[in-house]
C-alpha positions, 0 to 999 in steps of 0.5 A, a space after each residue: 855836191 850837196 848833202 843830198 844829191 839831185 838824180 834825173 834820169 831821162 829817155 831818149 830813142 830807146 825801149 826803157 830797158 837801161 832805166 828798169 834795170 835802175 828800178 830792179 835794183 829793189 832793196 838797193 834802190 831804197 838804200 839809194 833813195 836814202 842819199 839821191 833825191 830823185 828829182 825827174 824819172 818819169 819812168 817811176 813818177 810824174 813828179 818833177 823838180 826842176 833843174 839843175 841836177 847833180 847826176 844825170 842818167 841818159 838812156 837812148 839815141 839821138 834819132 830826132 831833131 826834137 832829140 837833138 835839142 833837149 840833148 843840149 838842155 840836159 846837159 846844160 841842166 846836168 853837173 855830171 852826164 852819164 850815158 846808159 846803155 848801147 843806145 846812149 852809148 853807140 846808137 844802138 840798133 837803130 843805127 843800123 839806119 846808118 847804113 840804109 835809105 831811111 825816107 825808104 824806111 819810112 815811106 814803107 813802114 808809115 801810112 803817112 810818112 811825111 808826118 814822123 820827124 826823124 833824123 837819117 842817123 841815129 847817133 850816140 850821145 857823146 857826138 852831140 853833148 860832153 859825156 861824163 861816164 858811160 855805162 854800157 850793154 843792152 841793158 846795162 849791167 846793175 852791179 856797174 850801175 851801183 858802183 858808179 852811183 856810189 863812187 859818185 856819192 863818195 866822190 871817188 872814180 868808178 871801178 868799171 872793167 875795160 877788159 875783154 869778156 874773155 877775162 871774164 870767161 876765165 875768172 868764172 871758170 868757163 871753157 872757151 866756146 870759140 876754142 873748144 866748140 868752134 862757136 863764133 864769139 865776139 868775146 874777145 873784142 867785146 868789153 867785159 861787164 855782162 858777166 860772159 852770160 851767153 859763153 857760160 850756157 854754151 853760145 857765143 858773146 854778140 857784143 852787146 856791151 861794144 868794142 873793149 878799148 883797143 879791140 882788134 876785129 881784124 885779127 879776130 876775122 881768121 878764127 871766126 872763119 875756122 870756126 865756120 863763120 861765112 865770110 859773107 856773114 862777119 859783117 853781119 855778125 857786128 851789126 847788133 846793138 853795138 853797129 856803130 861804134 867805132 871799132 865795130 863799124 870799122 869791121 863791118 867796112 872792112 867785111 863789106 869791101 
C-alpha cells in the first residue's frame, strides 16, 4: 500500500446502518483520518477521487440488476474488498424474498410496479464478487471495525472472533439464559462480536451476527423445543437478518419439511 492509503466506502441494498457505525467511531475516526485518505463515502461527503482504491468497505445486497453491475466495478476498482454487515454478509433481511413470489410483492406494495428493477433474490456480495475480509452484524460491531482497519494499515491479519456468542457470555460472566431461564437463544450457533448484548439484559441471542463456523442448528433443535419453543416456530426463529446464510437456511429447510 501507499504511504497514505485510499478508503471508499460504498452502499448497496441496505439502511446505511453498517456505514454510520464507521462515523461513530468519533475520536477514533480522527486518528484514522490521519493514515486513510478517504477517498468515496458519499454518506460523509460528496467529495469523490476516482479509483483505484486501497480499501473498500461495502455494506448491502445485491438486490438489482444495477447492484449487480456496479458490484463487479467495485471490486475491479478495489486492491482489498470488505464486506460490512448482515446485508453484504448473507442478504440480509431482504433475503427473506428468497422464500417468497417477489412480482407478488411488488405488484402488492407499488402503484406501479412495473417500474422498480429488482431482482428475485437478494444475495451476498461474496457470490457475486471475491470478498477479502468480512465483517458481520447488523450493524457491524466498531472495536472489529477498528481492528481491521489497523491490521490493514500494519499489514497484519485482523484478530476477529470465530467462536460462538456463548464464549462471549462466559467471559463476561453472564448466566446462561437458555439453561437457566428456558429462553430460546441462538447463541450457541451464532458467531461471537456483538459482545452477547441481548443474554446480558436477560433475552435470548437472535443471530444477528450469522452462523459461527461450523454451527450445528440441528443439535441446537432439542434444547430450543425444552425450552418451549413450538415446533412450527424454530424455522422462524433463524429467518432474521441472517436468512440465508448457509447454515441457517439449512435449518429452516429442515424445519420447514
Amino acid at each position: 500500500m501507499s504511504t497514505r492509503p485510499s478508503l471508499a466506502v460504498w452502499k448497496f441494498s441496505s439502511c446505511d446502518g453498517c456505514q454510520l457505525t464507521l462515523l461513530d467511531c468519533e475520536d477514533e475516526l480522527l486518528g484514522l483520518a490521519g493514515r486513510l485518505r478517504i477517498a468515496h463515502f458519499l454518506e460523509a461527503s460528496s467529495a469523490v477521487e476516482p479509483g483505484p482504491y486501497d480499501i473498500s468497505l461495502v455494506e448491502g445486497s445485491i438486490t438489482t440488476p444495477s447492484d449487480l453491475d456496479r458490484i463487479h466495478q467495485v471490486r475491479e476498482q478495489s486492491r482489498v474488498l470488505v464486506t460490512i454487515g448482515a446485508c453484504a454478509d448473507a442478504g440480509g433481511i431482504q433475503a427473506l424474498r428468497n422464500l417468497a413470489d417477489v412480482a407478488e410483492f411488488r405488484s402488492v406494495v407499488y402503484a406501479k410496479p412495473q417500474y422498480v428493477a429488482t431482482l428475485a433474490t437478494s444475495t451476498p456480495i461474496s457470490a457475486h464478487v471475491p470478498v477479502d475480509y468480512a465483517l458481520r452484524g447488523c450493524p457491524i460491531d466498531r472495536g472489529q471495525l477498528l481492528e481491521l482497519l489497523t491490521a490493514l494499515l500494519a499489514g497484519r491479519k485482523p484478530n476477529l472472533p470465530v467462536h460462538s456468542v456463548c464464549m462471549q457470555c462466559k467471559q463476561r460472566g453472564t448466566v446462561c439464559v437458555l439453561v437457566s431461564d428456558g429462553t430460546p437463544c441462538l447463541g450457541p450457533v451464532t458467531q461471537a462480536g456483538c459482545g452477547a448484548i441481548c443474554p446480558a439484559y436477560r433475552r435470548g441471542c437472535y443471530g444477528c451476527f450469522g452462523p459461527m463456523p461450523q454451527a450445528n442448528p440441528a443439535a441446537l433443535r432439542p434444547a430450543l423445543l425444552s425450552a418451549g419453543m413450538p415446533e412450527a416456530d424454530i424455522a422462524r426463529f433463524y429467518r432474521t437478518f441472517n436468512a440465508a446464510a448457509p447454515a441457517f437456511a439449512s435449518a429452516t429447510q429442515q424445519e420447514a419439511s
